[in-house]
C-alpha positions as CSV (number, residue, x, y, z in Angstrom):
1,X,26.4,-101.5,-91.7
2,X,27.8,-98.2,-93.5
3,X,25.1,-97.5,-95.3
4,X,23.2,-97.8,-91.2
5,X,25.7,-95.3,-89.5
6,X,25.0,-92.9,-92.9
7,X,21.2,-92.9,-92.5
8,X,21.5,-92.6,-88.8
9,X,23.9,-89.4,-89.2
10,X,21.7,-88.0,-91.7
11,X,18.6,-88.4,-89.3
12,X,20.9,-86.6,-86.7
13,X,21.7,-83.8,-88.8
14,X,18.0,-83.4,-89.6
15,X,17.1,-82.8,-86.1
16,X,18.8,-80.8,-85.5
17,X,18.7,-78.7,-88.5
18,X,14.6,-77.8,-87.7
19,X,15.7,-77.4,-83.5
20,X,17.7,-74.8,-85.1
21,X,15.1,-73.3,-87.3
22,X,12.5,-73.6,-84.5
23,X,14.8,-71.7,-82.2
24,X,15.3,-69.3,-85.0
25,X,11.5,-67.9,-85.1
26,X,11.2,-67.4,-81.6
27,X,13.4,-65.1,-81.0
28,X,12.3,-61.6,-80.7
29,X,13.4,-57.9,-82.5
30,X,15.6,-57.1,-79.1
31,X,18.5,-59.7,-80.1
32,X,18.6,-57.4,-83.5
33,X,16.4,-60.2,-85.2
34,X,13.1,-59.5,-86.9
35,X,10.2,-60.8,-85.1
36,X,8.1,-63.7,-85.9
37,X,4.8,-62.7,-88.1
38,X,2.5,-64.0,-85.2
39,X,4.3,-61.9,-82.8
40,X,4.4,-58.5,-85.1
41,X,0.5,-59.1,-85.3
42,X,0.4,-59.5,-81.8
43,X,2.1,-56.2,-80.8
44,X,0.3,-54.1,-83.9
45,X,-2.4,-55.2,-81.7
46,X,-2.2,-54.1,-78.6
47,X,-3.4,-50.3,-78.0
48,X,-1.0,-47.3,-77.2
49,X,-2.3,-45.2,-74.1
50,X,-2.9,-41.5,-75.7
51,X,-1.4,-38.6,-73.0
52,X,-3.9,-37.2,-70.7
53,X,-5.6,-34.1,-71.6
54,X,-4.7,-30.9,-68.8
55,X,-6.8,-30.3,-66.1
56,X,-8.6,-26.8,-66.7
57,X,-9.1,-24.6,-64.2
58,X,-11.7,-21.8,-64.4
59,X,-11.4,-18.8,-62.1
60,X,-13.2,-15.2,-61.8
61,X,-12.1,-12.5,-60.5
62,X,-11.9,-8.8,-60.3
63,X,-9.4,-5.9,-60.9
64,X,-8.3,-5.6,-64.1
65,X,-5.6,-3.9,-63.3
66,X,-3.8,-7.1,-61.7
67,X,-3.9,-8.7,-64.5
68,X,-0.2,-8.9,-65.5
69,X,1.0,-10.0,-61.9
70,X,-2.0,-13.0,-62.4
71,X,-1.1,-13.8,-65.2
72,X,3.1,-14.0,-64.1
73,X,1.5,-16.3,-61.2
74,X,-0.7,-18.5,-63.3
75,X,2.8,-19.2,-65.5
76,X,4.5,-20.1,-62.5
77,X,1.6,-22.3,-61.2
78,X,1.8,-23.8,-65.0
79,X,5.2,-24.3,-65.1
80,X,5.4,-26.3,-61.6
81,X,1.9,-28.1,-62.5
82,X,1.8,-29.2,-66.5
83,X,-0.6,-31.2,-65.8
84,X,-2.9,-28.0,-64.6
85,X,-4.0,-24.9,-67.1
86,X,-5.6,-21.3,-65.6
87,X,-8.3,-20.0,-67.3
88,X,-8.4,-16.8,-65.4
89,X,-11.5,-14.5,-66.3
90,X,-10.7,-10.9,-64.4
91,X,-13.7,-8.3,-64.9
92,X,-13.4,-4.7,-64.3
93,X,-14.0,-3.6,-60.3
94,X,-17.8,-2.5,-61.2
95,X,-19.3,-4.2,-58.2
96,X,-22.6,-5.0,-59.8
97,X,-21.2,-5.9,-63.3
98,X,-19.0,-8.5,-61.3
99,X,-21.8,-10.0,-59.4
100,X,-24.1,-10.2,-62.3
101,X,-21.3,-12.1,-64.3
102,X,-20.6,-14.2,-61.2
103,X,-24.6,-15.5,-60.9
104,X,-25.0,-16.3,-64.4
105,X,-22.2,-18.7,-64.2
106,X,-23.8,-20.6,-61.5
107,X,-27.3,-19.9,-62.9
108,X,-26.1,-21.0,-65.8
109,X,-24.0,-24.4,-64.7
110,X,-21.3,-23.0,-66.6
111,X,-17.5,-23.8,-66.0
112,X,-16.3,-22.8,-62.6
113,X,-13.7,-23.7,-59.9
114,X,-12.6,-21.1,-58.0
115,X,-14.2,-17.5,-57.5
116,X,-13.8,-14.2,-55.7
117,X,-16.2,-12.4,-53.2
118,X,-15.9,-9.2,-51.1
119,X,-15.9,-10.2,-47.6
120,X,-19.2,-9.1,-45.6
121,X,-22.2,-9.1,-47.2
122,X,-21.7,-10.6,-50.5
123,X,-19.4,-13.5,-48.6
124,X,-22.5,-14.3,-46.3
125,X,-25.0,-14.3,-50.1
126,X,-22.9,-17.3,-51.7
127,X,-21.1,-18.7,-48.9
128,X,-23.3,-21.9,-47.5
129,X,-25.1,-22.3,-51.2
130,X,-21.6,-21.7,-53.4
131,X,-18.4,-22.2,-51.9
132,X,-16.5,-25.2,-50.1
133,X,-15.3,-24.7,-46.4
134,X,-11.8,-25.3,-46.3
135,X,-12.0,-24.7,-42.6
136,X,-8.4,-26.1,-41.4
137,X,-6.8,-26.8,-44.4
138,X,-3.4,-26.2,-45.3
139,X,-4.2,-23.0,-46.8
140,X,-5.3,-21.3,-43.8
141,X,-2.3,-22.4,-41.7
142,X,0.1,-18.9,-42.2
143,X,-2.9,-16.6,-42.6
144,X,-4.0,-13.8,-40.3
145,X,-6.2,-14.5,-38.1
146,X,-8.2,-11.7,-38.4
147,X,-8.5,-11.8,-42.2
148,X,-9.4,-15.4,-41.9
149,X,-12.3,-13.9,-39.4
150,X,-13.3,-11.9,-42.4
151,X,-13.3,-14.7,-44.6
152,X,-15.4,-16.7,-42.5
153,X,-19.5,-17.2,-42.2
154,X,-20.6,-19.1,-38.9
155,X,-17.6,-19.8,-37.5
156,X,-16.3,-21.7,-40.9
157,X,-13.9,-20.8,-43.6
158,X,-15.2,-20.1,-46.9
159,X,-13.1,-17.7,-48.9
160,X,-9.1,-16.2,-48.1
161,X,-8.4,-12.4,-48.7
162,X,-5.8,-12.2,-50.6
163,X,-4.9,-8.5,-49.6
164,X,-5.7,-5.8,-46.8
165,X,-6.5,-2.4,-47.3
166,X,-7.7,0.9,-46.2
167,X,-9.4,3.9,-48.0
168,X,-7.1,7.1,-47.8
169,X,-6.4,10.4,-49.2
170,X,-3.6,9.8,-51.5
171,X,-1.8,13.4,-52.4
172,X,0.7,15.1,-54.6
173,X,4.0,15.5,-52.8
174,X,4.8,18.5,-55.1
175,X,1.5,20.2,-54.9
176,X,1.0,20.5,-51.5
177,X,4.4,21.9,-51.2
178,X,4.5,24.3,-53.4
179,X,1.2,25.7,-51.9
180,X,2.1,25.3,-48.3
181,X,-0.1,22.4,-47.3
182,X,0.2,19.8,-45.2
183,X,-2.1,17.1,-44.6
184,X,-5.4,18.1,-42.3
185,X,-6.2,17.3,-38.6
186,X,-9.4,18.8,-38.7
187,X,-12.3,18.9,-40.6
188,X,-11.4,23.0,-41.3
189,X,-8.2,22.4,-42.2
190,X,-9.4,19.6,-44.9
191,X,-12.0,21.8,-46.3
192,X,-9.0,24.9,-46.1
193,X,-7.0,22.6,-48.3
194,X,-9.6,22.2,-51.0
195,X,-10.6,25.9,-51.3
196,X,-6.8,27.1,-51.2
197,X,-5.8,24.8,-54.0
198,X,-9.1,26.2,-55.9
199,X,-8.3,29.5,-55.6
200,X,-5.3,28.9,-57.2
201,X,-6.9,26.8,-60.4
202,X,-6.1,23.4,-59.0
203,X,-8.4,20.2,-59.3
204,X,-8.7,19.4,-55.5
205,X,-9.4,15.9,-55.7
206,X,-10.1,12.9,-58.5
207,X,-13.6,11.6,-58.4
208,X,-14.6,8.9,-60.4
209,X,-18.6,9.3,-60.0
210,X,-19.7,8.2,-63.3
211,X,-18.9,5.1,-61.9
212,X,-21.6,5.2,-58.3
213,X,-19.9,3.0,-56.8
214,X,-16.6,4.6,-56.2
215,X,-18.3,7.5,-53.6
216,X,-18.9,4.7,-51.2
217,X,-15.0,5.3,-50.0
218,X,-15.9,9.0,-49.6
219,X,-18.8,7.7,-47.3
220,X,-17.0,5.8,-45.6
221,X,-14.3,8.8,-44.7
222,X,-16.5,10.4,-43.9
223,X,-18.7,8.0,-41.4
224,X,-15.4,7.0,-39.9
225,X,-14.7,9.4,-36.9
226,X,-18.9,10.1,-36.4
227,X,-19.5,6.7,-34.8
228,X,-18.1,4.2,-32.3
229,X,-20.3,1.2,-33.6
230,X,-18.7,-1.0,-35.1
231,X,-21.7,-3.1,-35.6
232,X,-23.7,0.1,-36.6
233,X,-24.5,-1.7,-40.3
234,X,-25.8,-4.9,-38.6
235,X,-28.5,-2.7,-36.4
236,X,-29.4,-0.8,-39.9
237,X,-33.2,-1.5,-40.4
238,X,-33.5,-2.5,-36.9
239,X,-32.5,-0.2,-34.2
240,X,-30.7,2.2,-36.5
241,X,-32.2,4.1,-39.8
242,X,-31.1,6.1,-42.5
243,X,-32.4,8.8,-40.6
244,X,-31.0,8.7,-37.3
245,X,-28.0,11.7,-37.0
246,X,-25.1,8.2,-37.7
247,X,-26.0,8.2,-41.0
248,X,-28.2,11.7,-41.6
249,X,-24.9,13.4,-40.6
250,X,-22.5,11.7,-43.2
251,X,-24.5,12.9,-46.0
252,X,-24.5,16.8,-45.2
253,X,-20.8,16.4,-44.7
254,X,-20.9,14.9,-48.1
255,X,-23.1,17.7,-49.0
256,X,-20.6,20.3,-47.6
257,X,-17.7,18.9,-49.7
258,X,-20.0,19.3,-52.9
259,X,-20.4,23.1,-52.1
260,X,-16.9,23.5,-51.7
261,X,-16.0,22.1,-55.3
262,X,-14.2,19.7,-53.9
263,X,-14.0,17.4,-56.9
264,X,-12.3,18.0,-60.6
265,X,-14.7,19.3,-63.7
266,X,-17.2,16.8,-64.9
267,X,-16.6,14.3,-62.0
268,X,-19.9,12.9,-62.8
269,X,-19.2,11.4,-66.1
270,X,-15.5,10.4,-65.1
271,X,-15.0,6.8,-64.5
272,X,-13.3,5.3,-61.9
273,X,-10.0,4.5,-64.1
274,X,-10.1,7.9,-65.3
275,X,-10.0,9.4,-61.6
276,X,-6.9,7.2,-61.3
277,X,-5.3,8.3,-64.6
278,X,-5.8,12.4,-63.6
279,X,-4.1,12.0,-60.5
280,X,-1.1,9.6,-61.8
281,X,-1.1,12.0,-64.8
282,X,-0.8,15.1,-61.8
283,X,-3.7,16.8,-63.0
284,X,-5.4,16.8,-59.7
285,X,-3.6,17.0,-56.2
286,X,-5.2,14.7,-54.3
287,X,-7.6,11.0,-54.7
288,X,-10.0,9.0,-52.9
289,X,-9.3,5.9,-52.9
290,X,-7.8,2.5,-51.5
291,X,-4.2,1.5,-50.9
292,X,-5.0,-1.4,-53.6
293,X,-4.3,1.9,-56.2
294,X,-0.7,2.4,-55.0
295,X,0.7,0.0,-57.7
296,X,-1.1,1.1,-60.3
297,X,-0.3,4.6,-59.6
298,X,3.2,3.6,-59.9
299,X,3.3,2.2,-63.1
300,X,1.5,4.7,-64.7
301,X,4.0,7.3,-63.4
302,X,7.1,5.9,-61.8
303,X,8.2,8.8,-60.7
304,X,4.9,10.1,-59.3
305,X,5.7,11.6,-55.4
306,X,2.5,11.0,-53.3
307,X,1.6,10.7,-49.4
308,X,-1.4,9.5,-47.5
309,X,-3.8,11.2,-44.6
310,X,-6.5,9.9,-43.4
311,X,-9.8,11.9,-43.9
312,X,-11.3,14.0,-41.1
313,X,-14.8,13.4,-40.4
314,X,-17.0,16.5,-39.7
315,X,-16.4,15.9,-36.1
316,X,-12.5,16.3,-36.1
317,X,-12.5,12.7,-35.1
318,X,-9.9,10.6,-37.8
319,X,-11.3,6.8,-38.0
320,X,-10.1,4.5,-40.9
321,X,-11.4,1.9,-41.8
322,X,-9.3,-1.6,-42.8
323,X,-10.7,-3.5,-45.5
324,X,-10.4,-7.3,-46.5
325,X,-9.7,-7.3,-50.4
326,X,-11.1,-9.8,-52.9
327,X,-10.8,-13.3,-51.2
328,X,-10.5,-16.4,-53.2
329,X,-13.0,-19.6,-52.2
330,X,-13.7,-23.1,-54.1
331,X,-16.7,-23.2,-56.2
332,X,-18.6,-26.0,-53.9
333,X,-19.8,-27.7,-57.1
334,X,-16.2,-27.7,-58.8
335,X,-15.2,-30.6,-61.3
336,X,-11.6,-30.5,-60.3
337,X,-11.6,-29.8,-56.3
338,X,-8.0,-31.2,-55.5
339,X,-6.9,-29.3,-58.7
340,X,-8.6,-26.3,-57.4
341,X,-7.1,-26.2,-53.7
342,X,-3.9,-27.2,-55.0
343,X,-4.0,-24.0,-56.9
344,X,-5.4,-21.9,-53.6
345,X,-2.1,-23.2,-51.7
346,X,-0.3,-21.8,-54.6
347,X,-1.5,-18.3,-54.4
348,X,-1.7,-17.9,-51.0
349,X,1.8,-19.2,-50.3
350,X,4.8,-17.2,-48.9
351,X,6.2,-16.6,-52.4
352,X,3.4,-15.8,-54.5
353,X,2.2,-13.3,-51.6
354,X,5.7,-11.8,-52.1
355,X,4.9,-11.0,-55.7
356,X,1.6,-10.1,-55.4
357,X,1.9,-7.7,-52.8
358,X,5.0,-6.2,-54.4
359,X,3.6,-5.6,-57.7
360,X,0.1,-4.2,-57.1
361,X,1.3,-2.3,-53.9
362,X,-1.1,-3.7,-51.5
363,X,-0.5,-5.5,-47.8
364,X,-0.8,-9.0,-48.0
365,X,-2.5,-11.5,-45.4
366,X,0.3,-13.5,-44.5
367,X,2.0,-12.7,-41.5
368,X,5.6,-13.7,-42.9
369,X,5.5,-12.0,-46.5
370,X,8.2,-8.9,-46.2
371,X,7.5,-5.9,-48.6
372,X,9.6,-3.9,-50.5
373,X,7.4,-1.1,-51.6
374,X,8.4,2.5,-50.2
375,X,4.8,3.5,-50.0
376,X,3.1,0.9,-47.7
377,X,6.0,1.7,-45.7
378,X,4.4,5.4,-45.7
379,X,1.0,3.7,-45.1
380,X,1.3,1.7,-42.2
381,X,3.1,4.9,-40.3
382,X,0.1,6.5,-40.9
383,X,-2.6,3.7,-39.7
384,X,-0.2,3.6,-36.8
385,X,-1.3,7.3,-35.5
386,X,-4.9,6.8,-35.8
387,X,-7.8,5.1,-34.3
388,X,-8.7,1.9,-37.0
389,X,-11.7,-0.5,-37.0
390,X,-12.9,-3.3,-39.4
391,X,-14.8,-1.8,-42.4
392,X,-18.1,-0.9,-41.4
393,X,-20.2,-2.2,-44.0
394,X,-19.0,-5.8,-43.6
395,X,-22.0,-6.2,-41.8
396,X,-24.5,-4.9,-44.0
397,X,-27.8,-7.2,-44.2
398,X,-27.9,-6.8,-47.7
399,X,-25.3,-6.1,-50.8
400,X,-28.2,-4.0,-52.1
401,X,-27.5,-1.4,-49.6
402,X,-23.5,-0.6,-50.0
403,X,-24.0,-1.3,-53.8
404,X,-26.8,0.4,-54.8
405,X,-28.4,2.6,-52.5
406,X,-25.7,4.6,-50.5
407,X,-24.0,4.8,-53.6
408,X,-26.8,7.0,-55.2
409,X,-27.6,8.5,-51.6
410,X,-24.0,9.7,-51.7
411,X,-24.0,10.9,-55.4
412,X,-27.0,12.8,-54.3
413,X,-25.3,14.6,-51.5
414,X,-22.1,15.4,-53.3
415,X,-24.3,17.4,-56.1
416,X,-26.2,19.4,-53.6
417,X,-29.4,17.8,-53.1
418,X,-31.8,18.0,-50.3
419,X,-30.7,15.9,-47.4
420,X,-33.5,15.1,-45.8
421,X,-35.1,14.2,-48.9
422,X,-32.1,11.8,-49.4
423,X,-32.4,10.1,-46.2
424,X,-36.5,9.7,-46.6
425,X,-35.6,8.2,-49.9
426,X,-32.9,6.3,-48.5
427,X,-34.8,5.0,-45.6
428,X,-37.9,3.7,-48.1
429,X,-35.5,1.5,-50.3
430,X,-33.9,-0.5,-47.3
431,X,-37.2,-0.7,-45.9
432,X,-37.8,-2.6,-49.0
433,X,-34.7,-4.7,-49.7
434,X,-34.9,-6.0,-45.9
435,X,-38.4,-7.1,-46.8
436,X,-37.6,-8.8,-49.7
């Protein structure tokens, strides 16, 4: 009978000896145990998920001389959105180099999410074939209403200014004091300004006419007070023409400046950021040119003292024109559209308006952004005592005519040539682009 209860004791023992190894195997690394070798094969197994690459966001744009504050904005955007990189392409302001960039990266398919446009002409070129309407989105909500108007082609949203402005004559404080001027009422008066500061070995003005484009501002300070259309660009080619007296008469005031030396030495082979440098530099006492320039002016001489008038036309009549800046739009066939208006919200929110319009010296379209720039304060007391209207040219029919040909017209005039012969010239090559 022992030797019975032994073997049974034994068998007892035995069980539970191999429930205990059993037990043993299955349990896993956690309880500070190593795992079993089918388990360890098993996890080796299964695949880790690798991080996500960024989303990359390509944007064009213009006006190199932003591209410090844009690129203190893309950080921010970064920063808040790791998950989202800017690649931010800013070209010079040369109109047609711009465009030209612009088409061959949608000629070309290549990488592109959000882009620029000038409001008007070139707007109404890529709107319905390029650009998403983001008609009622968020991003309109705190915008003027009147820059959204700009933005807009048929009644729908395509692109967002970003900034207002209006072409001015920008002067030196210390110049005009020391000569005894004081900023014209009358066409005389302007025209008594430049000869007096000539007389006394002063550059009147910075001109930037190496680059064509720039004397369209000088046209269009001139055109201001010598018409009341508004719409006078949308008749061109229909019931108005080069020729009629609206547009014959802007070129002999052009012409008249010219004779009067109006410009510095060698303005024709000056480029545009030259013309900004001699005035920040003091080396000329006044400048044509948009109140986009005012931060720019300021960095490159912080203690530079300047004012604003608005040009006399030939008339005696002071009209200035308000221009919509660069607006921003969605490339309609964007890879990343959510990234993309997520990045639109961005730069057109209170905040980044704040800094924008701060840094580069420039009135903002958001109705709730407050400035702290002494000279748009200077500005918008001078736009208050004057008539104002939308930028004529908005309404060209083609961007051929504001980019190429009253640009040359204008040249033309300025160097004394014969003004009816620039009209008749003028006249054949819209004749043409209209029938293009």
């Amino acid at each position: 009978m022992k030797w019975r209860k032994f073997l049974v004791v034994v068998i007892c023992i035995f069980v539970l000896m191999s429930l205990f190894a059993g037990c043993g195997s299955k349990q896993s690394s956690t309880n500070g145990e190593k795992t079993s070798e089918p388990e360890k094969k098993q996890e080796e197994s299964t695949p880790v998920e690798s991080p996500k690459e960024p989303v990359k966001l390509h944007v064009l744009t213009w006006r190199n001389e932003d591209a410090e504050v844009f690129a203190k904005l893309n950080k921010m955007f970064e920063d808040s959105n790791p998950n989202i990189k800017i690649d931010m392409q800013i070209t010079t302001s040369d109109t047609a180099e711009y465009y030209s960039i612009l088409k061959t990266r949608i000629m070309g398919q290549q990488d592109l999410d959000i882009f620029s446009v000038h409001p008007g002409s070139y707007l109404n070129e890529y709107a319905n074939s390029s650009m998403q309407d983001i008609t009622g989105t968020p991003v309109t909500k705190d915008i003027m209403p009147s820059m959204l108007e700009a933005g807009s082609v048929g009644g729908k949203v395509y692109a967002i200014p970003q900034a207002q402005n209006s072409t001015l004559i920008f002067y030196n404080k210390k110049i005009f004091e020391k000569y005894n001027l004081t900023p014209p009422k009358t066409w005389a008066e302007f025209l008594n300004i430049i000869d007096t500061l000539n007389a006394n070995n002063v550059a009147p003005m910075s001109v930037g006419m190496a680059d064509t484009w720039t004397t369209i501002w000088l046209f269009d300070n001139v055109q201001g007070g010598l018409t009341d259309d508004v719409k006078i660009f949308e008749k061109l080619g229909k019931e108005v023409q080069f020729t009629d007296p609206e547009f014959a008469d802007v070129f002999k005031g052009l012409q008249e400046l010219g004779k009067h030396n109006f410009t510095q030495k060698d303005a024709i082979g000056t480029k545009y950021e030259a013309s900004l440098a001699l005035f920040a530099q003091e080396k000329t006492a006044m400048l044509d040119t948009g109140t986009w320039s005012v931060g720019g002016l300021k960095q490159q001489n912080p203690d530079l003292q300047m004012g604003f008038f608005a040009m006399p036309s030939p008339n005696d009549k002071i009209t200035v024109q308000i221009t919509p800046a660069q607006a921003f739009g969605i490339y309609n066939k964007s890879k990343n559209p959510d990234e993309a208006m997520k990045y639109l919200e961005f730069l057109f929110s209170k905040e980044a308006l704040e800094i924008y319009g701060n840094e580069t010296g420039q009135l903002v379209t958001r109705t709730d952004v407050t400035l702290s720039v002494p000279e748009l304060n200077e500005v918008s007391a001078v736009l208050s005592q004057v008539k104002t209207v939308p930028q004529l040219r908005l309404y060209s029919p083609n961007t051929k005519i504001d980019g190429d040909i009253l640009p040359a017209a204008s040249v033309k005039a300025i160097l004394g040539e014969d003004v009816d012969k620039i009209i008749s010239e003028a006249q054949a090559q819209l004749e043409q682009v209209i029938n293009e």
